[in-house]
Structures are given as C-alpha cells and as structure tokens.
FIROKE-69224 format. One record per residue (C-alpha): residue number from 1; x, y, z. Coordinates in pm, whole numbers. Layout:
<atoms>
(NUM, (X, Y, Z))
...
</atoms>
This chain:
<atoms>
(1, (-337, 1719, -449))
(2, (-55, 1969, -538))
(3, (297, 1826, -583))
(4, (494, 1803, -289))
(5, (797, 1999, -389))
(6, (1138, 2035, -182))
(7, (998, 2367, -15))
(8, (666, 2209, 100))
(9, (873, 1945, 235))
(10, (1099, 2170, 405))
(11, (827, 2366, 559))
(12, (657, 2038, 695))
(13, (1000, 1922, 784))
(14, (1010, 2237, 987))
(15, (650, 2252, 1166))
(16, (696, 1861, 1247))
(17, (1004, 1928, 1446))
(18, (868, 2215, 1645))
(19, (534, 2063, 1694))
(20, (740, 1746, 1843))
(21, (659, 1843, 2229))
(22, (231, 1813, 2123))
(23, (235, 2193, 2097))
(24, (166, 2404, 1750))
(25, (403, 2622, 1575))
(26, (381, 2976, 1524))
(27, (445, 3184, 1225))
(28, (788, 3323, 1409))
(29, (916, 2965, 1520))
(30, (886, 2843, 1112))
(31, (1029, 3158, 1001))
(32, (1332, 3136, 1287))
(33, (1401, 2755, 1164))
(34, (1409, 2822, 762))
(35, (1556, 3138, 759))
(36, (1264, 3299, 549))
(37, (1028, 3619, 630))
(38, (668, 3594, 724))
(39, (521, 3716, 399))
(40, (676, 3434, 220))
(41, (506, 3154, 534))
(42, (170, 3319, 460))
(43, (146, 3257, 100))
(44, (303, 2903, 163))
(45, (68, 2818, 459))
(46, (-241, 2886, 255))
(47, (-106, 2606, -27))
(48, (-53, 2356, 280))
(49, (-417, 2413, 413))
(50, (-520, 2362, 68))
(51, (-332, 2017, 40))
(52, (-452, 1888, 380))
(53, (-128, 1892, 500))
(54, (-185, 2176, 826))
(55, (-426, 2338, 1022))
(56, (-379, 2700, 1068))
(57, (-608, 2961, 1210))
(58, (-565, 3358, 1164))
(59, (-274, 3438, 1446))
(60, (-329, 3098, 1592))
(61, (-139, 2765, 1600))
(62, (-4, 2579, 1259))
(63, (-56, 2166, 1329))
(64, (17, 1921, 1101))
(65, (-287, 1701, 950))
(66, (-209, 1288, 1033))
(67, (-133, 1326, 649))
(68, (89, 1640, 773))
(69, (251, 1393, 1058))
(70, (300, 1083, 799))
(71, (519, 1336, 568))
(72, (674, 1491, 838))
(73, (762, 1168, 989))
(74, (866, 1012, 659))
(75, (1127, 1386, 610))
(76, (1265, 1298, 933))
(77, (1376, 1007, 917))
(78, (1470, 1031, 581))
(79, (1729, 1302, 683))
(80, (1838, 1125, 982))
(81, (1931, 832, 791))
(82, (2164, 1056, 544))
(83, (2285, 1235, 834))
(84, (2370, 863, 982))
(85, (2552, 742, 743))
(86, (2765, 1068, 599))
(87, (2867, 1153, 943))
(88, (2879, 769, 1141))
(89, (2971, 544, 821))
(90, (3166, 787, 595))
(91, (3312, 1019, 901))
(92, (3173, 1312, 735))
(93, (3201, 1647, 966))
(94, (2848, 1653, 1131))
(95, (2815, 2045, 996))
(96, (2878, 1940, 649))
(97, (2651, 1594, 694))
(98, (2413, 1775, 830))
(99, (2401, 2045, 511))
(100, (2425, 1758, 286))
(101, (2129, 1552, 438))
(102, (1892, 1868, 395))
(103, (1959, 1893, 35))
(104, (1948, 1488, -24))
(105, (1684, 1396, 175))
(106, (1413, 1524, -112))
(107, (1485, 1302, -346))
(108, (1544, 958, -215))
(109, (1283, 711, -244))
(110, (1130, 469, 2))
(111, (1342, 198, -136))
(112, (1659, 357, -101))
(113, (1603, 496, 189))
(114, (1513, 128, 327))
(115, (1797, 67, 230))
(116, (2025, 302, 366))
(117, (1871, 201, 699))
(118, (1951, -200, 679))
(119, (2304, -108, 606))
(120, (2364, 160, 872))
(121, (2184, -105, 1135))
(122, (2401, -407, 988))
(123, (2719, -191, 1023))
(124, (2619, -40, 1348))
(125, (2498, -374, 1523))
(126, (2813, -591, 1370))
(127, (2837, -835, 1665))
(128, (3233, -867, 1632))
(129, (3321, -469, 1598))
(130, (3400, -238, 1302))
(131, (3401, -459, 978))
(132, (3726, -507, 839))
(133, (3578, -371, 505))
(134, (3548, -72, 662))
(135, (3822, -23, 869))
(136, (3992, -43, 532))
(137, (3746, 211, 387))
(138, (3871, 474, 662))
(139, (4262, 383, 577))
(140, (4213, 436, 211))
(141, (3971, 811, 319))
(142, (4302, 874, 514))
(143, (4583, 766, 317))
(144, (4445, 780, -43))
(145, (4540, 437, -133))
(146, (4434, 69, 11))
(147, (4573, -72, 277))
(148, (4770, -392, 309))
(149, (4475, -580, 398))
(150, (4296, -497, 27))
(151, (4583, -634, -177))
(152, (4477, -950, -316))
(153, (4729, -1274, -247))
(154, (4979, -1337, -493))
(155, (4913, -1646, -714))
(156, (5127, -1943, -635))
(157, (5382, -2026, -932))
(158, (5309, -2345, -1059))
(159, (5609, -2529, -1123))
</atoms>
C-alpha cells in the first residue's frame, strides 16, 4: 500500500467527518471542506480506491473502507486531542488551536498521542479542582514570571 501522506490523511479526515450521519460524501461536500477544486479530488480519489481506503462510483457516493473508518477514526481523535489540550490545558484561542491541531495531528504517533490523552483526562477529571501546578502555569502565561507559589522555601540558617 501507498504511503499515507498528510493530504491522504486530510482527505480521509474530511470524508470521515461528512460521512458521520451513515450517509456518503460527494465530490462538492470534500471540495467545500478542504478548500480544493474538483479536478484535484478526482486524481486523489482514484489513489484512495487504489489503497482500499474508499469506495467511489462515477457521480455516486465516496464511503470510507473499515480500513477507511479505522484511519479516519484514528485522524479524529488524534486532532481532537491537540485541539484539547492547546485550547482547554494551554488556553490557546480555539481558532488558532484549531489551525494548529490540523497541521500537528499528522505526525504524532500512537504513543504520544496516548499520551496526550491520559494527561488531558488526569487534568480534566482532578477530583479536588484545577491543579495547583497549573494554576501556576496560567499565572506565569499571564504575567511572564512564576508566581509566589513556585518559589522554592528559603533554607533555614544553621546556627
């Protein structure tokens, strides 16, 4: 099988979220969502046929393959995770996390993305609040320097 390059992935990326409700895509919907003219989804169409990725008949339907869904699946979440934590974690505009997680998502691997999800779930499901780790985090994002809370305790004299 062909590599699986950033634009295949952004195409599946693309069909999987349309083709979320159980219906197909069409050539239009893919070229709406990636910003891209039709002559460029034909000639990338053909190469995901070829990898077993979609189903696509002349005029019809495009459908993602279960290899298709297990990519498309795996894109997903990958960007939702980087989205997570650039815009919930960090406080990152949701505009620019959401630029950000399109061109990161491509190259993190399973491992990393793993986790990146532990650590968004620990910080998220903290049962006593906001970490103080973190509330120091956002005081140092805000003030450029560490809060009063970071400094470490001066040393006794020993006399």
């Amino acid at each position: 099988m062909p590599k699986v390059t950033p634009s295949i992935e952004d195409y599946i990326e693309a069909i999987f979220e349309i083709t979320r409700d159980g219906r197909g895509a069409r050539v239009k919907e893919i070229a709406e969502k990636l910003g891209v003219t039709y002559p460029s989804i034909s000639g990338i169409l053909k190469k995901l046929v070829g990898m077993g990725l979609v189903t696509h008949e002349r005029y019809g339907n495009i459908l993602l393959t279960p290899e298709g869904e297990r990519l498309g699946r795996d894109i997903a979440e990958r960007h939702q995770i980087l989205f997570d934590f650039m815009h919930r974690v960090l406080k990152i505009p949701s505009e620019t996390a959401e630029a950000d997680a399109c061109g990161m998502e491509h190259s993190m691997s399973p491992e990393t993305r793993d986790a990146f999800l532990s650590f968004i779930r620990f910080v998220q499901t903290c049962p006593k609040g906001e970490p103080s780790w973190l509330k120091n985090y956002y005081y140092f994002r805000e003030h450029g320097e560490r809060s009063e809370a970071c400094e470490e305790p001066h040393k006794k004299k020993r006399h």
